[in-house]
C-alpha positions as CSV (number, residue, x, y, z in Angstrom):
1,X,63.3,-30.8,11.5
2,X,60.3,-29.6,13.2
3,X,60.9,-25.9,12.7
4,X,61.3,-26.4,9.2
5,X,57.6,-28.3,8.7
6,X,56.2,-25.0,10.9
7,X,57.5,-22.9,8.6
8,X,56.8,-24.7,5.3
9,X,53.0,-24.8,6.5
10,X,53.6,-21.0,7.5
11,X,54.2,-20.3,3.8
12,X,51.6,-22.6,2.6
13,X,49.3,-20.4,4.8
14,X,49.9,-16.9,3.8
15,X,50.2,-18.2,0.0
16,X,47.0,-19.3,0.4
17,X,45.4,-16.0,1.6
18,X,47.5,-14.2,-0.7
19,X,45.5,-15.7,-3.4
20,X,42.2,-15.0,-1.2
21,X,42.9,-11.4,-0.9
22,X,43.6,-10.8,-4.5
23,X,40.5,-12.5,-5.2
24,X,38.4,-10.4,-3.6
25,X,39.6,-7.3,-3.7
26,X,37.9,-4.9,-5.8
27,X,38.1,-4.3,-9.6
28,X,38.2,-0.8,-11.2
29,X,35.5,0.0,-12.8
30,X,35.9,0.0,-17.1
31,X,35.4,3.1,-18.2
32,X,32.7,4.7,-20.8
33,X,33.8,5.0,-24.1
34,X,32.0,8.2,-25.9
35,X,32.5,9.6,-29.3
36,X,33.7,13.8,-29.6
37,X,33.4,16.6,-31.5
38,X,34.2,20.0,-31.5
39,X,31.0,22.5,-31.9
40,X,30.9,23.7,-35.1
41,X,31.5,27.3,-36.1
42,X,28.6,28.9,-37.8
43,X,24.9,29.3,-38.0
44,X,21.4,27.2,-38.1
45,X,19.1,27.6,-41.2
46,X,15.5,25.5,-40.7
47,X,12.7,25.4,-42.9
48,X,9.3,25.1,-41.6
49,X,6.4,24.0,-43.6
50,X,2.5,24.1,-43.0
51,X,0.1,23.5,-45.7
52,X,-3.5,24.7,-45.9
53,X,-6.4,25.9,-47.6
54,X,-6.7,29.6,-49.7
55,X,-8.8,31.7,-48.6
56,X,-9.5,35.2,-49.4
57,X,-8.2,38.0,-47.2
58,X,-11.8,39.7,-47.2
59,X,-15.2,38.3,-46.7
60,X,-17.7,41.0,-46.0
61,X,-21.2,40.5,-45.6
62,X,-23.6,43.1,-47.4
63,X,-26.4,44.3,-45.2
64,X,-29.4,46.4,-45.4
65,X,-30.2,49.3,-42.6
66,X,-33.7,49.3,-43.4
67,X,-36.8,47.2,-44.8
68,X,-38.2,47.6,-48.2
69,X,-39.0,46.1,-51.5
70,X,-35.6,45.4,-53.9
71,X,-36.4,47.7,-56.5
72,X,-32.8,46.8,-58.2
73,X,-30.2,43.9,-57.6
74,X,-27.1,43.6,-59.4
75,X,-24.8,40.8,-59.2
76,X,-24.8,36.8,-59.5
77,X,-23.0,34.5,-57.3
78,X,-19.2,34.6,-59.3
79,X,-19.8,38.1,-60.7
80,X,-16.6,40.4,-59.5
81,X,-17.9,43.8,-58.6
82,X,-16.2,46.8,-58.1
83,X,-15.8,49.7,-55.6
84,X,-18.9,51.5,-55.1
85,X,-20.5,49.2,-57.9
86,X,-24.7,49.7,-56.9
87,X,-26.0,46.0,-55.5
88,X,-29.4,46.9,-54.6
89,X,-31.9,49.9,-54.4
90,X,-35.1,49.6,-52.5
91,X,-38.1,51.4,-52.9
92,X,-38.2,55.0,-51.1
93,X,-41.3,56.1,-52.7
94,X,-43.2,55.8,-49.0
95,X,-39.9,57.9,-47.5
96,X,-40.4,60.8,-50.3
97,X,-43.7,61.5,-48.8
98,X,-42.5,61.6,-45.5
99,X,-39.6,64.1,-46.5
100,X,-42.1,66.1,-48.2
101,X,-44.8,66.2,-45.6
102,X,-41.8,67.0,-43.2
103,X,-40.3,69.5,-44.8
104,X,-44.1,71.5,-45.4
105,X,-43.9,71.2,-41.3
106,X,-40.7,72.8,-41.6
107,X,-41.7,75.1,-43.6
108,X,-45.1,76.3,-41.6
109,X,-42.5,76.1,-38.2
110,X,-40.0,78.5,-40.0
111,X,-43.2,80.9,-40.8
112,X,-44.0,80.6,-37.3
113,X,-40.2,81.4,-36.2
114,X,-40.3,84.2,-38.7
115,X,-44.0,86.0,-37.3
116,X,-42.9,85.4,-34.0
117,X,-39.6,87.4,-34.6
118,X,-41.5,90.2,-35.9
119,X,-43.8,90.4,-33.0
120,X,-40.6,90.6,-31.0
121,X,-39.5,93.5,-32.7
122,X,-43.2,94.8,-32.6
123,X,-43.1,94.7,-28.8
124,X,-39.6,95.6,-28.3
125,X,-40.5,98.9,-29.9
126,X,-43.5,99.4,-27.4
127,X,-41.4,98.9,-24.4
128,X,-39.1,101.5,-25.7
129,X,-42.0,103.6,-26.2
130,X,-43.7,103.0,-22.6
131,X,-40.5,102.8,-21.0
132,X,-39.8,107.0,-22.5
133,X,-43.3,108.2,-21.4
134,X,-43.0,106.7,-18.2
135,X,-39.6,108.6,-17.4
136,X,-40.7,111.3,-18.9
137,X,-44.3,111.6,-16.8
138,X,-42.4,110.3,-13.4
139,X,-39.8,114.1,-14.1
140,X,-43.0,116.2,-14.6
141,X,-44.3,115.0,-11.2
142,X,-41.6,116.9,-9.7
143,X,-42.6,120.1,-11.1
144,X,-46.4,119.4,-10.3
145,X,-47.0,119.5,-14.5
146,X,-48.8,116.1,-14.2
147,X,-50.4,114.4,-11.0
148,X,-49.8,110.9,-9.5
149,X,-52.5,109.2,-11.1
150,X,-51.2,110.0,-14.7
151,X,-48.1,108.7,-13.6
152,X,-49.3,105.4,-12.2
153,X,-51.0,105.1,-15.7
154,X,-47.3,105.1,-17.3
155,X,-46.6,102.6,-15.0
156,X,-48.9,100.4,-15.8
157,X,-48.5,100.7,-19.6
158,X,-44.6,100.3,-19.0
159,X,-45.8,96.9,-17.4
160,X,-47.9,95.7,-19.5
161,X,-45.2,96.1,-22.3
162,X,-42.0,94.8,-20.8
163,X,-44.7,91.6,-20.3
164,X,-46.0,91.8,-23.7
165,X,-41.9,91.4,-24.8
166,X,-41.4,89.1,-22.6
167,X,-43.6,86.8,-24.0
168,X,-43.0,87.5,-27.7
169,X,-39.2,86.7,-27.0
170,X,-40.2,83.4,-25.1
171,X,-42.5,82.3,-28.3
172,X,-40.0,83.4,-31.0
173,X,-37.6,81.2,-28.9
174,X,-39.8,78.0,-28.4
175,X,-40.6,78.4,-32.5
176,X,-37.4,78.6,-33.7
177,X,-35.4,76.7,-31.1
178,X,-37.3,73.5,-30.4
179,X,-39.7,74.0,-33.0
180,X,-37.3,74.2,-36.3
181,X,-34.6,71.8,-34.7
182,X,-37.6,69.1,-34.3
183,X,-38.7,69.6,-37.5
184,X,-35.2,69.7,-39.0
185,X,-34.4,66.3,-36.9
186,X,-37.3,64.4,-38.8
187,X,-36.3,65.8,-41.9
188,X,-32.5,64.9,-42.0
189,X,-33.6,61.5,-40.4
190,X,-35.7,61.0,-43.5
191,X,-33.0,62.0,-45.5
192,X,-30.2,59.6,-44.0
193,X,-32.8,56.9,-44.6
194,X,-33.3,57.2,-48.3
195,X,-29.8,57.7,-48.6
196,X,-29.4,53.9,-46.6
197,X,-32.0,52.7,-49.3
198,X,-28.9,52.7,-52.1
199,X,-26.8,49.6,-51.3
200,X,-23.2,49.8,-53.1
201,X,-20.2,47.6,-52.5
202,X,-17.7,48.3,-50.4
203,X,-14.6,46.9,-51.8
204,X,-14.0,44.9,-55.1
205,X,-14.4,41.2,-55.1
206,X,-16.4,38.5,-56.2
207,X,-20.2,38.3,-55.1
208,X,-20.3,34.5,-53.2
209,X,-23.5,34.3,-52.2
210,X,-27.0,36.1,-52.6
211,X,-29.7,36.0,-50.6
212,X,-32.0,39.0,-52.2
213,X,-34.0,39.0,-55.2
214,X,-35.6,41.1,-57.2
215,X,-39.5,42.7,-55.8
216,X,-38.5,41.0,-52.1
217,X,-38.5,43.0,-48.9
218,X,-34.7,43.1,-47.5
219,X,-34.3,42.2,-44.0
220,X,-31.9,44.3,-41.7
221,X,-31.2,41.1,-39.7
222,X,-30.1,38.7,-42.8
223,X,-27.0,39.8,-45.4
224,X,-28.2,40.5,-48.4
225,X,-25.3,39.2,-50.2
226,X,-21.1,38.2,-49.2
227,X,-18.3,39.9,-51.3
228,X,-15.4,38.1,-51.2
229,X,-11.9,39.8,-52.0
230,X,-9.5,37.4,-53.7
231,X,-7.0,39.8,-55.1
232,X,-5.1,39.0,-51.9
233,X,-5.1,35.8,-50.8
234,X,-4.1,34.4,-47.1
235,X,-3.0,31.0,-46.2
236,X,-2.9,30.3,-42.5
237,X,-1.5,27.6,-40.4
238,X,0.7,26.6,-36.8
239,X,4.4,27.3,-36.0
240,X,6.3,25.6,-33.0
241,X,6.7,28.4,-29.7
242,X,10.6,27.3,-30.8
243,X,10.1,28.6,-34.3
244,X,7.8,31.4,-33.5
245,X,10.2,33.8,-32.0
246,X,11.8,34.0,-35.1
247,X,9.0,35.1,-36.8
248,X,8.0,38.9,-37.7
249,X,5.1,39.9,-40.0
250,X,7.0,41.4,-43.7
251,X,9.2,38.3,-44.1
252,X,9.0,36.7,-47.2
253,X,7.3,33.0,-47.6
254,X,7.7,30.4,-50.6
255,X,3.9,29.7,-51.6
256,X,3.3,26.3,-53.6
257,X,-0.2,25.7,-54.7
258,X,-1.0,22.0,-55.5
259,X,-2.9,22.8,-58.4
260,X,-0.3,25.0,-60.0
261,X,3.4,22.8,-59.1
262,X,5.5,24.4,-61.7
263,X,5.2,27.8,-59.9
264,X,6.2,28.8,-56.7
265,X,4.3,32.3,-55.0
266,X,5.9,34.9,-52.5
267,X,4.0,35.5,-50.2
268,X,4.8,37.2,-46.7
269,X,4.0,36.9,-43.2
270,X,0.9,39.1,-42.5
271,X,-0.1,38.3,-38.8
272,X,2.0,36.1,-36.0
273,X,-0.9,35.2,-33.5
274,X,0.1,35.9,-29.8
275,X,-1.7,33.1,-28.5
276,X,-0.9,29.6,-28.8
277,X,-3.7,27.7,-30.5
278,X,-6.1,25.1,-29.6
279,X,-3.3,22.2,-30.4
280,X,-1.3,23.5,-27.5
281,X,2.3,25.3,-27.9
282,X,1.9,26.2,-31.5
283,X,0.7,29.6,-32.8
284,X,-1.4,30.7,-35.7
285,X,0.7,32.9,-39.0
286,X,-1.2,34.5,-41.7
287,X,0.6,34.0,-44.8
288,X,-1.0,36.6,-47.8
289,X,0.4,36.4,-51.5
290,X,-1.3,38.3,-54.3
291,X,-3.2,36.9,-56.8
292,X,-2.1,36.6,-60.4
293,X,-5.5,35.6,-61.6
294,X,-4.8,31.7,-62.1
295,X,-5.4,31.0,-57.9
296,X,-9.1,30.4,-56.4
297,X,-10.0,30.5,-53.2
298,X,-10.1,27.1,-51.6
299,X,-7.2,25.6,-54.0
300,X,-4.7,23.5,-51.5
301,X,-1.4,25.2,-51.0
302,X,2.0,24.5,-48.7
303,X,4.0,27.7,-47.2
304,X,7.8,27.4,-46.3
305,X,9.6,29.5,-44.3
306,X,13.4,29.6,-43.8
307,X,14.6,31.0,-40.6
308,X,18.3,31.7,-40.5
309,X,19.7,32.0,-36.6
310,X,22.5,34.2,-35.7
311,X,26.4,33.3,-36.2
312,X,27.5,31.8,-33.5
313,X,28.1,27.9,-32.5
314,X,26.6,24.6,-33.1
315,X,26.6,20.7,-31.8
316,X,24.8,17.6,-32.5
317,X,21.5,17.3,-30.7
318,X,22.8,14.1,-29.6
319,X,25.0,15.4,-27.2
320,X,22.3,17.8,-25.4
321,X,20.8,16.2,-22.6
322,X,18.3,18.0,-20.1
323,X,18.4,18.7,-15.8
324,X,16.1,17.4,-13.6
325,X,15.2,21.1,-13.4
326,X,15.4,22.0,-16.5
327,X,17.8,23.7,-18.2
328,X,20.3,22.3,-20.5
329,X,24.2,20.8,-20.2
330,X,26.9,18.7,-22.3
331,X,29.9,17.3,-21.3
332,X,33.2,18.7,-21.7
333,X,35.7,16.1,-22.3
334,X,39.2,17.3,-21.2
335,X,41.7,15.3,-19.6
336,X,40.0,11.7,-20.0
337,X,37.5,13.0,-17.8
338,X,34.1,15.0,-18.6
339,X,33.2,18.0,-17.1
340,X,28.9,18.8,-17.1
341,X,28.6,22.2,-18.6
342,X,25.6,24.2,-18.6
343,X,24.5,25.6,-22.1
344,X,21.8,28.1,-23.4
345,X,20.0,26.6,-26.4
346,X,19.1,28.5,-29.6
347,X,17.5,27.6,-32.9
348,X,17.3,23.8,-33.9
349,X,17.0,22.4,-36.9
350,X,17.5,18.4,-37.9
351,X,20.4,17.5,-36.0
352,X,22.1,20.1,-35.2
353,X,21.1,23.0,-32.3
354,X,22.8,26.6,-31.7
355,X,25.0,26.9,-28.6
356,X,24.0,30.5,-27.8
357,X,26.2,30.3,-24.2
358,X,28.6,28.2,-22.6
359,X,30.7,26.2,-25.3
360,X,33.6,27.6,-27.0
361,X,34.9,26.4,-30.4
362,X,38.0,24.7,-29.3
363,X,35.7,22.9,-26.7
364,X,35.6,18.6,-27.2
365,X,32.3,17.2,-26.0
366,X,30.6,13.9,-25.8
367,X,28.0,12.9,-28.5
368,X,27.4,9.1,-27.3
369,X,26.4,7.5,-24.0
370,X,25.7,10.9,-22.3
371,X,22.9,9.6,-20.5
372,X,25.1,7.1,-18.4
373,X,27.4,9.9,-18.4
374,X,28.1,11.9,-14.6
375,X,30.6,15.0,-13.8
376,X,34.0,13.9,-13.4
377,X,33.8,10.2,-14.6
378,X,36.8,8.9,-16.9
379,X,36.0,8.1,-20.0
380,X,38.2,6.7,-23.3
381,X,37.9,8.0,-26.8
């Protein structure tokens, strides 16, 4: 009787930690459920948009490269002017003396060139003549015809002329070296300035401001007036450094002006700036469209550009998620587990982003909870 209450309150015991030991031993942990998709076979089209103000392609301001009094001004502020249209003349009357009085010093220098080359000649000739008696009084020495002394006369005259042409060739050279290329200096200086005196436009445009009038002395250090051309007009704003790798000048731009809504402009991409611009990682484009004679600079206008990427693959954005770092990676779902699978990125646009490496199309990856998400964890679908 006593062996069975032992082993009654043998079984009581173990029973008891039985239930102990299921109690606390550990529960497996439930496991994440994520959605799945399969990447999506094609490619990524995104539109960007920037709005801004017209402006014209060309501003140039009109100087003046020397002072006088405005003898002529054309052009009010809105006039269009053309190519070589005159703007203003000033007064040269002052300059036409000079090129006269100038040109008489020319003149009087060339006479001087011209007197001086004759006295070359002049002396040439007496060198030849000095330089014959002298040979031929130094062979009649020899045969006792003349005497030393007439022959150191022939020397002397020889000297005296070969000094005589040495100076006329050093004048004639001073006169018309120097001398003419001085005087022909001043003279084309002269000349260049009346010819700056005559102020035409450079391009066609549209005169924008004036700051000449009529009997006033122009100023070399203020513009006379500012030519504007608005035949081409440019519309420039900031692009993403995502977007602006797909960007090359000559691709075509949708142009809509606010004041004109029932027309839409093509313009094209004139200038990609290499440099990111004061906002931080966005870069300056130059859109320019033509004008059709209804646009004015300064009318509001909005530029959209549609990039297409490459074929290739796509996923949700959803399912990207970003390394510590960097880089990018998705998760593979194969097997009820998920695999971490490094990707390279392409273009984005609203939800979607190109898979340029790493994914197939048959792949299945995770678009929800991937931030709870770690390699090799079981998840349900």
């Amino acid at each position: 009787m006593k062996n069975r209450r032992i082993g009654a309150g043998a079984l009581a015991v173990a029973a008891a930690l039985a239930v102990t030991l299921v109690a606390c031993a550990p529960r497996s942990a439930p496991r994440v459920t994520v959605k799945t998709v399969s990447p999506r076979v094609g490619s990524i089209t995104r539109t960007i948009d920037f709005s801004g103000v017209l402006v014209p392609n060309r501003t140039l301001n009109i100087y003046a490269k020397l002072a006088g009094q405005a003898t002529t001004v054309n052009g009010e502020v809105g006039d269009r002017v053309r190519k070589g249209q005159l703007l203003v003349q000033i007064d040269t009357k002052e300059l036409n003396a000079q090129l006269k009085v100038v040109e008489a010093q020319g003149a009087g220098v060339a006479d001087q060139a011209a007197q001086a080359k004759i006295g070359v000649q002049t002396a040439k000739l007496n060198l030849e003549m000095a330089q014959r008696a002298y040979d031929r009084t130094k062979t009649l020495l020899d045969t006792k015809v003349v005497t030393q002394s007439q022959l150191d006369d022939a020397q002397t005259k020889l000297d005296l002329a070969r000094s005589a042409y040495d100076n006329a060739s050093r004048q004639y050279q001073t006169v018309s070296g120097s001398g003419v290329e001085q005087a022909q200096a001043q003279a084309n200086l002269i000349r260049v300035q009346i010819s700056n005196s005559t102020i035409t436009s450079p391009i066609n445009g549209i005169v924008t401001n004036r700051n000449i009038n009529l009997g006033e002395i122009t100023s070399v250090s203020q513009s006379l007036m500012t030519i504007a051309d608005t035949a081409t007009l440019k519309l420039q704003g900031n692009v993403s450094q995502e977007d602006v790798v797909h960007l090359s000048v000559g691709q075509k731009v949708g142009v809509n002006v606010d004041a004109i809504p029932d027309k839409t402009y093509t313009g094209r991409v004139d200038q990609v700036g290499p440099i990111a611009a004061a906002t931080g990682q966005y870069f300056p484009v130059v859109v320019i469209l033509a004008n059709d004679g209804k646009l004015l600079a300064g009318m509001t206008a909005k530029a959209s550009l549609t990039l297409t990427g490459a074929p290739g693959i796509a996923v949700p954005l959803t399912a990207i998620s970003q390394g510590e770092e960097g880089g990018s990676y998705v998760f593979r779902v194969n097997g009820g587990r998920v695999h971490k699978t490094a990707v390279t990125l392409g273009m984005k646009d609203g939800g979607e982003v190109q898979v340029l490496s790493g994914l197939s199309p048959a792949d299945l990856i995770a678009t929800s909870n991937v931030s709870v998400l770690q390699d090799g964890m079981e998840v349900t679908q």
